[in-house]
C-alpha positions in Angstrom: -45.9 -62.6 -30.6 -49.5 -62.5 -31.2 -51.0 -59.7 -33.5 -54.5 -58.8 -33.2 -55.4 -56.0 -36.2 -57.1 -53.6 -35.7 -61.4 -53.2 -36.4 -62.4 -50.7 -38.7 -65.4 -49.2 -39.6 -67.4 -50.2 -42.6 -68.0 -48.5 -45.3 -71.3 -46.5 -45.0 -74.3 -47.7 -47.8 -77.8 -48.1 -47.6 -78.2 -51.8 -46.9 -81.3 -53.7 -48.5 -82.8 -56.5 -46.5 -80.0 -59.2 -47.7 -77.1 -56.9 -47.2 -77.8 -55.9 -43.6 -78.3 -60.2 -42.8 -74.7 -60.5 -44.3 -73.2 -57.5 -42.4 -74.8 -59.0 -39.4 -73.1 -62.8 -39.5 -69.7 -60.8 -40.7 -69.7 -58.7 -37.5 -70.3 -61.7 -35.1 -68.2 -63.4 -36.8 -65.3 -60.9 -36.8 -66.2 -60.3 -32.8 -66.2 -64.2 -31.8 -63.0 -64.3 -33.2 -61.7 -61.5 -31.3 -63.4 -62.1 -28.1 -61.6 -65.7 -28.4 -58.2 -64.3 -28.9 -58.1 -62.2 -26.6 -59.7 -64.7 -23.9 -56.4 -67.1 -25.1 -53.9 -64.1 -24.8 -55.4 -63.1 -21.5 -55.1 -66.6 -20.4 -51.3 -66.8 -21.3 -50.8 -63.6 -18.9 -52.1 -64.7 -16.7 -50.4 -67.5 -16.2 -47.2 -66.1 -17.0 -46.6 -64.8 -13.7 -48.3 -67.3 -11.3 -46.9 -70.2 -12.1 -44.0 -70.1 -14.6 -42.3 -67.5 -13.0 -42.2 -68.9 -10.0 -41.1 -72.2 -10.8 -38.0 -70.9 -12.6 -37.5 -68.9 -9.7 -37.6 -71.2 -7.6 -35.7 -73.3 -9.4 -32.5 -70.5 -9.8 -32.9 -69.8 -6.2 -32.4 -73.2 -5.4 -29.2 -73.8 -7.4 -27.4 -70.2 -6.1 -28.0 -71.8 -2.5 -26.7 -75.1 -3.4 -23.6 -73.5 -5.3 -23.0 -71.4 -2.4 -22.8 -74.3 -0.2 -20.3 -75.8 -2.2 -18.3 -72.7 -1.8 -18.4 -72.4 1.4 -17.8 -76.4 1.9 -14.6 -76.1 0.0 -13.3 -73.8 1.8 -13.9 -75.2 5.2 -12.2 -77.9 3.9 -8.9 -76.9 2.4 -8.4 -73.5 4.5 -6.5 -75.5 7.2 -4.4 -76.7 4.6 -3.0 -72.9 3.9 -0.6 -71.2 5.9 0.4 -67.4 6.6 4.2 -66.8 6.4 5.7 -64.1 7.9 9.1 -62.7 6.8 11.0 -61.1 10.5 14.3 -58.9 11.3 15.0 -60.4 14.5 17.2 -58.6 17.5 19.8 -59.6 19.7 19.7 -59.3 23.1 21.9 -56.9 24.3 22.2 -59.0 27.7 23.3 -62.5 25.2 25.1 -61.0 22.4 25.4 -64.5 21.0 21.6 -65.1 21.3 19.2 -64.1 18.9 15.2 -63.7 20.0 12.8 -63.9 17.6 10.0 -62.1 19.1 7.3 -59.9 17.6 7.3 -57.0 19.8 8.0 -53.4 18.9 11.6 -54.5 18.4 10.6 -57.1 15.7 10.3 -55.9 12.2 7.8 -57.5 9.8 9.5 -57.4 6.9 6.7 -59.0 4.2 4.5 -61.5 4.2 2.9 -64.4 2.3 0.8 -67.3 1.6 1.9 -71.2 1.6 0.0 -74.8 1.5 1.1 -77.8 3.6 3.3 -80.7 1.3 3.0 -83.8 3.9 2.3 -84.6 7.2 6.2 -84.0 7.8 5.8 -80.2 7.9 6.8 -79.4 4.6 5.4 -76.2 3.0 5.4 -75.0 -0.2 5.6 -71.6 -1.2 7.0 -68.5 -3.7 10.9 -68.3 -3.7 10.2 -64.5 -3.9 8.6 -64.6 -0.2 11.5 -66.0 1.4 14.1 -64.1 -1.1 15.7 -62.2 2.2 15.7 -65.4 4.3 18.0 -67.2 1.7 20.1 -64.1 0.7 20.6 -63.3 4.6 24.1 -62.7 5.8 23.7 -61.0 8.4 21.9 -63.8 10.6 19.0 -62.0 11.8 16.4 -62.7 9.0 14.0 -65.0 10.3 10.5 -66.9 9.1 7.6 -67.5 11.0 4.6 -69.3 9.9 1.1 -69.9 11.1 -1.2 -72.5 10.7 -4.6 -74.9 12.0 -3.9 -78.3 13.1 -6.1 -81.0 12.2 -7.7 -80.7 15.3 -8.3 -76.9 14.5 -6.1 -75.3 17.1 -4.2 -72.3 16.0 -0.1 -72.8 15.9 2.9 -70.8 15.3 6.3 -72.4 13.9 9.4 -71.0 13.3 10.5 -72.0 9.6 13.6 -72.9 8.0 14.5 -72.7 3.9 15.3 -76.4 3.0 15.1 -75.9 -0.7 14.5 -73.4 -3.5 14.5 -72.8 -7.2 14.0 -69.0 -8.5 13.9 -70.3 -11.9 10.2 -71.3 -11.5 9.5 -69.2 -8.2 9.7 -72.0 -5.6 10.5 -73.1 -2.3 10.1 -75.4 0.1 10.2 -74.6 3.9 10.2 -77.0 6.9 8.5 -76.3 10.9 8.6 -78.9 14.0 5.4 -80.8 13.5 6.3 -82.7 17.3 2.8 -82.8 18.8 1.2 -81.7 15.5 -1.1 -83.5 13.1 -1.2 -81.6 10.0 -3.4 -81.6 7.1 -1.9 -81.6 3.9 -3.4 -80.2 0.7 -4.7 -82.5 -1.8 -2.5 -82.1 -5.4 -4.6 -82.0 -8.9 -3.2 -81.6 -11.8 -2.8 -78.4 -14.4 -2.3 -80.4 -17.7 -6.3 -81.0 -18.0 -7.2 -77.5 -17.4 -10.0 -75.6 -19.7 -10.2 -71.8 -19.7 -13.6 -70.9 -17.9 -13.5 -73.9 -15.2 -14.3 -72.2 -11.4 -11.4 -71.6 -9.4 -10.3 -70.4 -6.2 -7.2 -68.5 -4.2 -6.6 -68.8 -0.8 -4.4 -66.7 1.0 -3.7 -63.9 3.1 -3.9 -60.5 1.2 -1.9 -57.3 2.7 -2.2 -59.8 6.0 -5.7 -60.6 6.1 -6.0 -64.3 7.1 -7.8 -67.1 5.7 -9.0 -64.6 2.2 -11.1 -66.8 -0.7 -11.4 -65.1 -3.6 -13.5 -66.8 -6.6 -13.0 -66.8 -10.5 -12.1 -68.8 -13.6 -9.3 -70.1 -15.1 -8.9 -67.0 -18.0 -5.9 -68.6 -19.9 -3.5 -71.2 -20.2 0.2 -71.5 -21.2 1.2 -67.9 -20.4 5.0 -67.2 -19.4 6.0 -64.6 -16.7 9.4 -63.5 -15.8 10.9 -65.3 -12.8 13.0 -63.9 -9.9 16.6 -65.2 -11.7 15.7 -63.2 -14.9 14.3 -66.2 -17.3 10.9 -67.1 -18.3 8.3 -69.1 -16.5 6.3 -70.8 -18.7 3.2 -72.9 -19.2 1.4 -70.3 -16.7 -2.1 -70.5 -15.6 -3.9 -67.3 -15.9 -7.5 -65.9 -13.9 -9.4 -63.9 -12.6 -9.3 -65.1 -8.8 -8.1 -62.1 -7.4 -4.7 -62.4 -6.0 -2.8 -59.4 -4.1 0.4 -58.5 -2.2 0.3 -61.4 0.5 -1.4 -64.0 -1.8 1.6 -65.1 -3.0 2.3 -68.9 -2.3 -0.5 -69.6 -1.5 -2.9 -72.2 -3.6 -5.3 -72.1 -6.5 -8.0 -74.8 -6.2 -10.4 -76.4 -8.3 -14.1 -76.8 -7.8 -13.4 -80.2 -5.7 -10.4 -78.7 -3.8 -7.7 -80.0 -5.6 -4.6 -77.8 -5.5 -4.3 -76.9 -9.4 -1.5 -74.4 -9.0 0.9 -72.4 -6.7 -0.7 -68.1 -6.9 2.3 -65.9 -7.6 1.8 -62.5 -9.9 -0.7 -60.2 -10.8 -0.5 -57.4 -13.4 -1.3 -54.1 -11.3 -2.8 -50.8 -12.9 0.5 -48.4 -12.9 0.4 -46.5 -9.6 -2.0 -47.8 -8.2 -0.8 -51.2 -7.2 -4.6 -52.5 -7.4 -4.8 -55.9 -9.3 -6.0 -55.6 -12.8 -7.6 -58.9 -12.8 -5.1 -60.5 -14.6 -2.9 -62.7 -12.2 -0.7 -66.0 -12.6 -0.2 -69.1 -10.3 2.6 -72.0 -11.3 1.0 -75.0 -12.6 0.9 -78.0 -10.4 2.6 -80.6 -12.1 5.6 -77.9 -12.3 5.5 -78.0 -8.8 4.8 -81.6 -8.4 8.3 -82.2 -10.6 10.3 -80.0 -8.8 9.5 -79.8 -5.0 10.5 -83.9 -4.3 14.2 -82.4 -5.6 14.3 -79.4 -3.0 13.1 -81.5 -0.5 15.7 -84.1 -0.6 18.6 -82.5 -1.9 17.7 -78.5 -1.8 18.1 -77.5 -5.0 16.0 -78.0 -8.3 17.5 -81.5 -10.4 19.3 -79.0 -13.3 21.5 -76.8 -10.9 23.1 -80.5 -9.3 25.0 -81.2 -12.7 
């Protein structure tokens, strides 16, 4: 900061004829000197707002656009790989006892939905055990499991699903739709072991049954643990800020090129409200990436076969 003090009067006296030449060159003096600072200060002002300003402006401007294109490039890209499950109560016909319809009419009952991301071309999907929990536990016959996707052409599909495999101890499962006719896109896999709290990342899914939902954040904490649906402990959690909500779960968490980084499957919710808190947990990718090649191929996780 420049400091200009402040000019004074001078002390009155009766000048002779040297005095008043010495009080003469002191005042020009003193008033070149000010007249010069205040010239350079008014010159920095001046260009303070024309052309600094501007430039930096410019320059921010230019960096939100490009990191909003990025954003909205990712998820152009990796949306199709998402899917939207739907959990049904399906009803007989009453003409064909033996028959069961699974419809969605007013005699269909939607009984919770959720999020899931394409394994591999042969229509395996990947999703929460806790979305499907009343397909597996079913006894009665009539639970059933829709799920809806984008092709790789871009046309909009509905498949019936069946449970192939699933492990509550680390919240997974693996479901399986006719792909005849079908090219799908799978998601691309990262990996959760090089993680760094404050990277971007971002949750696709379908919240309360709103399709196709990106939510942004960061990646707030590593290595948290969670309780799983068997009663144990999930650990090595990822935590963020991404907001994920009732009909997020199974759905992914990507990184800032796309990558599937982990599986989105809990939030901590502010007591009766049921609004996320902002604190919310997805399964770490290589958990998944060691687990669902077992439920694929023989249904249940490696430790529950011996």
């Amino acid at each position: 900061m420049l400091v200009l003090g402040s000019l004074q009067s001078p002390s009155p006296f009766v000048p002779t004829s040297s005095s008043s030449s010495s009080f003469n060159k002191s005042f020009l003096t003193r008033r070149n000197s000010i007249v010069f600072a205040s010239s350079v200060l008014a010159s920095f002002l001046h260009l303070q707002p024309n052309s600094i300003c501007p430039f930096h402006l410019a320059r921010a401007e230019d960096e939100f656009q490009q990191e909003e294109g990025r954003s909205v490039q990712l998820f152009q890209e990796t949306s199709p790989s998402v899917v939207f499950i739907k959990d049904l109560e399906v009803v007989k016909d009453p003409k064909r006892s033996k028959e069961i319809m699974l419809t969605e009419d007013e005699n269909a009952k939607v009984e919770g939905t959720g999020s899931g991301f394409i394994w591999d071309k042969f229509g395996h999907i990947v999703t929460n055990y806790h979305v499907v929990a009343k397909l597996v536990t079913d006894k009665s016959g009539l639970q059933r499991c829709k799920v809806f996707l984008v092709d790789a052409s871009g046309n909009g599909i509905s498949k019936e699903a069946k449970v192939i495999g699933f492990d509550p101890a680390y919240d997974l499962a693996v479901l399986k739709i006719d792909v005849e006719g079908s090219k799908l896109k799978p998601a691309l896999l990262g990996t959760s072991h090089d993680l760094r709290v404050g990277q971007s990342c971002f949750a696709i899914g379908n919240p309360y049954g709103y399709e196709n939902t990106l939510t942004t954040g960061v990646v707030s904490g590593l290595g948290r643990e969670i309780p799983s649906p068997n009663g144990g402990a999930i650990r090595g959690v990822i935590q963020t800020d991404a907001a994920i909500n009732a009909g997020n779960s199974g759905g992914p968490l990507i990184d800032s090129y796309g990558h599937v980084i982990g599986v989105n499957t809990a939030t901590f919710t502010r007591k009766g409200t049921g609004i996320s808190s902002g604190v919310n947990f997805a399964i770490p990718i290589d958990t998944v990436v060691r687990t669902v090649p077992y439920l694929i191929v023989y249904g249940t996780p490696y430790t529950d076969r011996y």
